[in-house]
Structures are given as C-alpha cells and as structure tokens.
mmCIF file of the C-alpha atoms, coordinates in Angstrom:
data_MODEL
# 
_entry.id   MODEL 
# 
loop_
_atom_site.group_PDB 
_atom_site.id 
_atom_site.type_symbol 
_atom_site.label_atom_id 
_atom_site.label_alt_id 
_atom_site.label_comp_id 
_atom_site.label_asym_id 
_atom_site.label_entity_id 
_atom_site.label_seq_id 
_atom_site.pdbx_PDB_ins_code 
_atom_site.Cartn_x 
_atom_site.Cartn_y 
_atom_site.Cartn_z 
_atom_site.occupancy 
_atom_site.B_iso_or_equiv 
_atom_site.pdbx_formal_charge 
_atom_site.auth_seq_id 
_atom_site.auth_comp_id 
_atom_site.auth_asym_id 
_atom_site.auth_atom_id 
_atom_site.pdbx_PDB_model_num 
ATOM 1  C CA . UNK A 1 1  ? 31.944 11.883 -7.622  1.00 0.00 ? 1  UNK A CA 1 
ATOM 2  C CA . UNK A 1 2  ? 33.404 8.875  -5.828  1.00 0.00 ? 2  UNK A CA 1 
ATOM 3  C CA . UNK A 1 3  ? 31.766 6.649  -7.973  1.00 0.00 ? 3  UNK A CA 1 
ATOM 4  C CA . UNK A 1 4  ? 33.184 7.978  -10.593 1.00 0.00 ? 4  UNK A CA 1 
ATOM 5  C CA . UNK A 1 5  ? 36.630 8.069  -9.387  1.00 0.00 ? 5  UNK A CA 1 
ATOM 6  C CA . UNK A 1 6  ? 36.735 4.524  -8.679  1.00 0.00 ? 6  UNK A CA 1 
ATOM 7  C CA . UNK A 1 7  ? 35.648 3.967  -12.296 1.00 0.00 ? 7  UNK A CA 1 
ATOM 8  C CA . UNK A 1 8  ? 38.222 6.610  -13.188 1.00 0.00 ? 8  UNK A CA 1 
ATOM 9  C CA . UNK A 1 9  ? 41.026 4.558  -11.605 1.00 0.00 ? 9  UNK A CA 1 
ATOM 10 C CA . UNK A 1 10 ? 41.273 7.175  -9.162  1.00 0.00 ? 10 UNK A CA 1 
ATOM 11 C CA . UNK A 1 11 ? 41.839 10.097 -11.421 1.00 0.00 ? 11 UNK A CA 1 
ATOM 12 C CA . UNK A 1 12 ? 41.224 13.517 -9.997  1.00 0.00 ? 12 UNK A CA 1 
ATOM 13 C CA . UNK A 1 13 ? 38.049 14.983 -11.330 1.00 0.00 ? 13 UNK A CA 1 
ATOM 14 C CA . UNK A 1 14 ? 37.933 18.258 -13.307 1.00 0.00 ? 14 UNK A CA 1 
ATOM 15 C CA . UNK A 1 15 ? 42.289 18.080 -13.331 1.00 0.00 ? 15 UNK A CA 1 
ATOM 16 C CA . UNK A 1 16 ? 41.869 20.288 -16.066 1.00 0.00 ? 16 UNK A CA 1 
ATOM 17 C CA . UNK A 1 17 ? 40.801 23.253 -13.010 1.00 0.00 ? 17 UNK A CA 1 
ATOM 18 C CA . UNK A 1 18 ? 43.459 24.699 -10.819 1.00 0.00 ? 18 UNK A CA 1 
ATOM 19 C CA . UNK A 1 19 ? 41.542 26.043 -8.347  1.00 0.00 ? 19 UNK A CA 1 
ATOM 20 C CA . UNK A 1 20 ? 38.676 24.633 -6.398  1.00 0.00 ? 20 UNK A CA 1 
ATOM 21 C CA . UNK A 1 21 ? 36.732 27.873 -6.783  1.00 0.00 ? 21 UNK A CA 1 
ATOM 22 C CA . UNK A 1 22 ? 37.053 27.286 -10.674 1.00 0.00 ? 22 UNK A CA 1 
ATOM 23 C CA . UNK A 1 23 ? 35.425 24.021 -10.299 1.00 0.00 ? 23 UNK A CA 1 
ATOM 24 C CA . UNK A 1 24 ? 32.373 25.466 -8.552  1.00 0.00 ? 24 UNK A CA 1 
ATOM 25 C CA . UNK A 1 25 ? 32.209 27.884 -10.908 1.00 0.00 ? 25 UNK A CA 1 
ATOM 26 C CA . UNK A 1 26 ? 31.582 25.009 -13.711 1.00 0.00 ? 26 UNK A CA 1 
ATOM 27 C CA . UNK A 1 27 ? 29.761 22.954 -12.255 1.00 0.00 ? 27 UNK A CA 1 
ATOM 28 C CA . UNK A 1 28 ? 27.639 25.819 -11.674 1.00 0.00 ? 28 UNK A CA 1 
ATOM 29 C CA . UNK A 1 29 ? 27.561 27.032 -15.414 1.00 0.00 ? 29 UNK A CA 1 
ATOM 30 C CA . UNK A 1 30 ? 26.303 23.064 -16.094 1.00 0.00 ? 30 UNK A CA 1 
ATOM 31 C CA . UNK A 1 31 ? 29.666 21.264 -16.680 1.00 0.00 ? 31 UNK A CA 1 
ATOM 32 C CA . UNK A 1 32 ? 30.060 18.095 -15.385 1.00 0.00 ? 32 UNK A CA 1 
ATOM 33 C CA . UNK A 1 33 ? 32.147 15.111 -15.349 1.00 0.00 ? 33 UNK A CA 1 
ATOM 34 C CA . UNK A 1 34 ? 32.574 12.940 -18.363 1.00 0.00 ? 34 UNK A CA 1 
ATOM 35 C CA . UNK A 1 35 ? 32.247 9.145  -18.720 1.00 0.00 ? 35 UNK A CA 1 
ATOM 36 C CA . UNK A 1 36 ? 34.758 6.654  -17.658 1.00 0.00 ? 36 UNK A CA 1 
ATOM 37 C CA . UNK A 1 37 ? 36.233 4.517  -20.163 1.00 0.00 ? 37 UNK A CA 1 
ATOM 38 C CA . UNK A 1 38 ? 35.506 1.742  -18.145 1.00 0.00 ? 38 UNK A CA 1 
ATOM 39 C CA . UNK A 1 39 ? 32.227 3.457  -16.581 1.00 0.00 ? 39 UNK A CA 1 
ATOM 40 C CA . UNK A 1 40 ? 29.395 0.689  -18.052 1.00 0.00 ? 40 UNK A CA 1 
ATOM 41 C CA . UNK A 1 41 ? 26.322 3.621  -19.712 1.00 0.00 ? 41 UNK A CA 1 
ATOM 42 C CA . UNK A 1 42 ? 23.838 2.231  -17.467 1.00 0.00 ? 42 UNK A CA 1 
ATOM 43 C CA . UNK A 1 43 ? 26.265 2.832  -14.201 1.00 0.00 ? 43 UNK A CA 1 
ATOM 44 C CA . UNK A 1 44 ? 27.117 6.456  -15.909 1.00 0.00 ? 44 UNK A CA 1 
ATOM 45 C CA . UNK A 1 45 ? 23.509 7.262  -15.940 1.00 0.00 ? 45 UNK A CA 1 
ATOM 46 C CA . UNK A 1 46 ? 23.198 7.058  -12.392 1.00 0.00 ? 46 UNK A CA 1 
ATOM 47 C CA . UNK A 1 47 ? 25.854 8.837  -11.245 1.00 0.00 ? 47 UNK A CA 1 
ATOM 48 C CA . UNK A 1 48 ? 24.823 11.666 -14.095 1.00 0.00 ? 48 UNK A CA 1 
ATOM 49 C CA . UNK A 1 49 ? 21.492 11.368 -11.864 1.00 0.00 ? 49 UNK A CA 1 
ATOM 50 C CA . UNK A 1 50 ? 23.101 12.630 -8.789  1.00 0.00 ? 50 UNK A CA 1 
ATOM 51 C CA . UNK A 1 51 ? 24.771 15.844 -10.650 1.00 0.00 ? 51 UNK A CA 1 
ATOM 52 C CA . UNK A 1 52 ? 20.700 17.009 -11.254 1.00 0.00 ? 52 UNK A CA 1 
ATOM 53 C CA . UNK A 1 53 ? 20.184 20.493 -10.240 1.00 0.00 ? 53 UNK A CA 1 
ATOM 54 C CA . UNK A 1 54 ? 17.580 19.413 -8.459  1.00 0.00 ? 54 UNK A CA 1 
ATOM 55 C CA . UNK A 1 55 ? 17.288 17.759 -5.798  1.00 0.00 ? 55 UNK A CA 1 
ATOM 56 C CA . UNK A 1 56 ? 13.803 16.243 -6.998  1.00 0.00 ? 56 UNK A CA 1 
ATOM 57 C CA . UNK A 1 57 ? 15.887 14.932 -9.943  1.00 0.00 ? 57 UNK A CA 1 
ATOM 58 C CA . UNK A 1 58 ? 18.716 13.001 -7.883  1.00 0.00 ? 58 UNK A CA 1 
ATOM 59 C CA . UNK A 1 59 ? 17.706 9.012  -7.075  1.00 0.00 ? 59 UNK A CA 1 
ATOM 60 C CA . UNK A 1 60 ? 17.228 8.626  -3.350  1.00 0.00 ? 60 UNK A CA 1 
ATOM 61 C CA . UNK A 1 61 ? 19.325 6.335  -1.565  1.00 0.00 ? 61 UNK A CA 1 
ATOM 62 C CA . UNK A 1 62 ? 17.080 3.396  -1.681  1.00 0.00 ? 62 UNK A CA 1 
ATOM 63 C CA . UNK A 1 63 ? 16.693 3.907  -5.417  1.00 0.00 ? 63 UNK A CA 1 
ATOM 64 C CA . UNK A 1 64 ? 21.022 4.078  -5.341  1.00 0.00 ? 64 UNK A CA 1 
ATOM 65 C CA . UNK A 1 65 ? 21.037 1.038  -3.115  1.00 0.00 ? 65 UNK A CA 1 
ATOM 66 C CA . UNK A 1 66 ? 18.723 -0.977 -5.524  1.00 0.00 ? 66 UNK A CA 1 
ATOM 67 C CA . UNK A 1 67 ? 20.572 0.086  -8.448  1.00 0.00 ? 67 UNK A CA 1 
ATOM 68 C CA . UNK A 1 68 ? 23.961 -1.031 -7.530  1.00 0.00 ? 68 UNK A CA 1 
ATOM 69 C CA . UNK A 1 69 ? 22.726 -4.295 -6.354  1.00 0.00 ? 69 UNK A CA 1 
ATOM 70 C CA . UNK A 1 70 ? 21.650 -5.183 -10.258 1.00 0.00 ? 70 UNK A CA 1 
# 
C-alpha cells in the first residue's frame, strides 16, 4: 500500500471507507486498490502481487528488490 500511495501522490487508500473495519471487510470480500494514474502497468502488477491471498502468491523480497531496481 505504500507503494501505491507514493504513486497516488499520497492519496489515502480506500477514502471512499469511513471506517477501518469497513476496509477489512473489502479487502476481505476481494476489493482492492485501483491503479494510479501515474502507476507505470508493469510497477502496478507488482504491487497487485503483494494483495495475493496467498502468501505463496506474493513476490518475496528479493524478487521486490530485483524488480524495483529495473
């Protein structure tokens, strides 16, 4: 989520929530977070990555780490 707020020029994620138990709730039910305008796709797609379900799913830190050196 930091990611994206620093491509979100520091918006607030999910504004559209008042309450931070509405915002579990979501993400639980499968929302999540949409692209940036100024998010590049291939950055999007790995911060999408970390949102998986599982953990299995979500890069590891080394796989982050050589990402965001590209």
């Amino acid at each position: 989520v930091t990611a994206w707020e620093i491509y979100a020029r520091a918006d607030l994620p999910y504004a559209h929530i008042q309450h931070n138990h509405q915002v579990i709730d979501a993400v639980k039910r499968g929302e999540r977070l949409k692209q940036p305008e100024r998010c590049p796709a291939e950055m999007f797609t790995i911060i999408a990555r970390c949102w998986a379900v599982s953990s299995d799913d979500r890069p590891s830190f080394r796989e982050l780490l050589d990402a965001f050196r590209k």
